[in-house]
VONU-468274 format. One line per field, with one value per residue (C-alpha): x, y, z; residue number from 1. Coordinates in steps of 0.05 Angstrom, whole numbers. Last residue first. Layout:
BEGIN
c1 (X; ...)
c2 (Y; ...)
c3 (Z; ...)
k (NUM; ...)
//
This chain:
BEGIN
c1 (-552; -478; -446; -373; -344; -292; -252; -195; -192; -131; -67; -45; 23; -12; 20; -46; -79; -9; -14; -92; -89; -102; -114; -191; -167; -112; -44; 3; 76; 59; 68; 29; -35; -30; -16; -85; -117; -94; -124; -190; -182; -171; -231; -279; -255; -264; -334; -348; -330; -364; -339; -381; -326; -317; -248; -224; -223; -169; -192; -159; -155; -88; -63; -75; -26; 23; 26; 0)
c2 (-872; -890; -914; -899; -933; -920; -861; -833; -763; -738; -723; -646; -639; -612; -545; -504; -556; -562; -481; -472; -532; -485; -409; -399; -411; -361; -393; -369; -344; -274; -250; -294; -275; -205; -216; -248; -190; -137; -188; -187; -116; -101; -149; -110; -50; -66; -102; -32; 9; -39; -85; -97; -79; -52; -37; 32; 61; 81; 119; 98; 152; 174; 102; 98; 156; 136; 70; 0)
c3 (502; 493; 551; 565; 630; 681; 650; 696; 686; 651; 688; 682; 647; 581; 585; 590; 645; 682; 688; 709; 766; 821; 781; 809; 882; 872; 887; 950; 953; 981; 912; 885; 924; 912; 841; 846; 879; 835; 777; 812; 821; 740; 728; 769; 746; 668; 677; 715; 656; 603; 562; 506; 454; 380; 358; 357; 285; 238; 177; 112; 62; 61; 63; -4; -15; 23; -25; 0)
k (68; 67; 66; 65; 64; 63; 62; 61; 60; 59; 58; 57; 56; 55; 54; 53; 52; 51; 50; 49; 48; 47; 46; 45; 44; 43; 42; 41; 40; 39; 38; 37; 36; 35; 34; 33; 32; 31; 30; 29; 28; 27; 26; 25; 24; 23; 22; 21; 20; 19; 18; 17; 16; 15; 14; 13; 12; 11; 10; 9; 8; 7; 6; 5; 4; 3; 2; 1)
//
């Protein structure tokens, strides 16, 4: 693309439904989580988060599949 193409291209923010207070209420949960870690602790919500997103976590143990 030329300068002059890019002349007529308008930038725009993208569209979001978060709202103010969504915003808030996720920045303090995150304050609250490095919080946690900090003092050498997990956050309830984050137990078993990393072995999950590396693979390492042990898959449930399957007794029986039925198919109804």
């Amino acid at each position: 693309m030329t300068d002059r193409e890019d002349e007529d291209l308008i930038v725009v923010p993208l569209p979001t439904s978060e709202t103010q207070a969504e915003h808030d209420r996720i920045r303090q949960s995150n304050d609250r989580d490095q919080q946690l870690e900090r003092e050498g602790r997990v956050p309830p919500h984050n137990l078993g988060y990393d072995e999950a997103a590396d693979g390492s976590a042990h898959p449930a143990k399957i007794d029986r599949v039925v198919d109804e």
